[in-house]
C-alpha positions in Angstrom: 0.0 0.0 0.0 2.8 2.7 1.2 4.9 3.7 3.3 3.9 4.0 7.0 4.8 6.0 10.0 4.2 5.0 13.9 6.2 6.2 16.7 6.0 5.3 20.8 8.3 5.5 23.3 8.2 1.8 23.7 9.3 1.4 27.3 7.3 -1.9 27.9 6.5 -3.6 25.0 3.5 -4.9 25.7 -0.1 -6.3 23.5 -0.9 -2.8 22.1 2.3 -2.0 21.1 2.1 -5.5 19.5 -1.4 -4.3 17.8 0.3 -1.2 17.1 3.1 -2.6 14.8 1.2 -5.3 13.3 -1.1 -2.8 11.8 1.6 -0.5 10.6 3.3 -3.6 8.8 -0.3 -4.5 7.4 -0.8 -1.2 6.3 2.8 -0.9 4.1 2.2 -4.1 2.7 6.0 -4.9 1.7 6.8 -0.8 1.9 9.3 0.6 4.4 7.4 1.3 7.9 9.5 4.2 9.7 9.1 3.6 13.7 9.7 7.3 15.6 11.6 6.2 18.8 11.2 8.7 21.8 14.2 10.6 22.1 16.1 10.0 25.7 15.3 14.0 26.4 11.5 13.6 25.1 11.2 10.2 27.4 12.7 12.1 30.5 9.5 14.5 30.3 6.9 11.5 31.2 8.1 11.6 35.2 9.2 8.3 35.2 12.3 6.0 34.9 12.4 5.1 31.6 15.2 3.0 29.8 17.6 4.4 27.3 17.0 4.7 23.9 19.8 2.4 23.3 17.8 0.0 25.5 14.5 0.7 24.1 15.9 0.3 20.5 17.4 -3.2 21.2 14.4 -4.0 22.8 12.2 -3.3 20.0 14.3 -4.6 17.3 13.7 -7.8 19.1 10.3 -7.4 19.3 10.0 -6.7 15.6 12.1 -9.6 15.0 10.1 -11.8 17.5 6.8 -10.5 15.0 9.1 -12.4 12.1 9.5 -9.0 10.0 13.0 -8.8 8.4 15.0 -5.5 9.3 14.6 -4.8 5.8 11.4 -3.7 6.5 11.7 -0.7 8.6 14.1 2.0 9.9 13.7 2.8 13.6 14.1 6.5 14.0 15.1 9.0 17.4 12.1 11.5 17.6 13.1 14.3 19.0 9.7 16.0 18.6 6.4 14.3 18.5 6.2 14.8 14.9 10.2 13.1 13.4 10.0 12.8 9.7 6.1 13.1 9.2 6.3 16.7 8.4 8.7 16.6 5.7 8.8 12.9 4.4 6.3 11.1 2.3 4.1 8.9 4.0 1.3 7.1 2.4 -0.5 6.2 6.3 0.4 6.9 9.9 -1.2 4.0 12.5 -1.4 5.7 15.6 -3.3 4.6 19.1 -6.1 6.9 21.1 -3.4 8.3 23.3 -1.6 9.4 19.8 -4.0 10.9 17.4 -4.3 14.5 18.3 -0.8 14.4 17.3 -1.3 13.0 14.0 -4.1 15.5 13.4 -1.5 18.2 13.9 1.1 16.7 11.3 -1.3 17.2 9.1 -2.6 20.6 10.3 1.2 21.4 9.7 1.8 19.6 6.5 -1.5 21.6 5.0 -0.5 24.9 5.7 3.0 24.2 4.4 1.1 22.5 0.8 1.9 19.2 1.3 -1.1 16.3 1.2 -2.1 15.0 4.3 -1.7 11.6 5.5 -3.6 8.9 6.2 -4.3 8.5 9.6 -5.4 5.0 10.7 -6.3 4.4 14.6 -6.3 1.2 15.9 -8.3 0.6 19.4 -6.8 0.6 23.0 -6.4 -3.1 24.0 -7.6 -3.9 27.2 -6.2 -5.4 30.0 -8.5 -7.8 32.5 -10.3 -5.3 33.9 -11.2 -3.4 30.9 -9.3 -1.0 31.5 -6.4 0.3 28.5 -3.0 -1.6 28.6 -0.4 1.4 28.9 3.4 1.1 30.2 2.4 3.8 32.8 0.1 0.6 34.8 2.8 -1.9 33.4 5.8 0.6 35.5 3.3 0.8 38.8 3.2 -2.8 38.9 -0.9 -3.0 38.6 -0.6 -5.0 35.1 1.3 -7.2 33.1 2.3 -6.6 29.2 -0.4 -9.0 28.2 -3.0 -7.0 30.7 -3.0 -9.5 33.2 -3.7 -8.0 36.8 -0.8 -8.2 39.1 -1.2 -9.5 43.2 -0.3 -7.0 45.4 
């Protein structure tokens, strides 16, 4: 189809990251999928102990690997703003989650007024953990959930 955009800051991989990247892949359809990688200085702004990005790369290279799409297939990319390459580049989609798409609706806000075409923006649901709630890292890092959703005993 063409070339996709998605970005995180991918500090626990967990099941919607997992939803996350499948759909980005789905959407290229053999085309290059560019992952925006948080930026160390953008991560430290969350209020929370957050790996590396060297960490967070390795981690998710694995994870990409473990989803059995070749390297070939994507470039991971440091985002030093929420927007990376999306303002500039040529994308044919960006897959973005709930927590993400007000800032997909201002790359293309941006691109308009600057001339270029818009992107597609395609939004994939919030998985949910056991007790309906969203899966997010910020649960995963308290220690309430699992990266499948599972509750935790406390």
């Amino acid at each position: 189809m063409g070339r996709t955009a998605v970005g995180g800051t991918f500090e626990f991989l967990h099941d919607g990251h997992t939803a996350l990247i499948r759909r980005a892949f789905e959407m290229a359809e053999g085309d290059i999928v560019d992952i925006g990688l948080t930026s160390d200085e953008m991560a430290r702004q969350k209020n929370r102990n957050i790996p590396d990005i060297n960490t967070r790369k390795k981690n998710l290279t694995t994870f990409i690997e473990q989803l059995g799409i070749p390297e070939k297939r994507y470039n991971i990319q440091t985002l030093k703003d929420p927007y990376g390459s999306t303002l500039e580049e040529n994308y044919e989609f960006i897959v973005v989650s709930p927590e993400t798409h007000p800032v997909a609706l201002k790359i293309n806000e941006i691109r308009k007024s600057a001339g270029r075409p818009e992107i597609k923006i395609v939004s994939i649901n919030y998985v949910m953990a056991d007790d309906d709630m969203p899966i997010s890292s910020t649960r995963i890092g308290q220690g309430e959930i699992d990266v499948h959703g599972h509750m935790k005993l406390k």
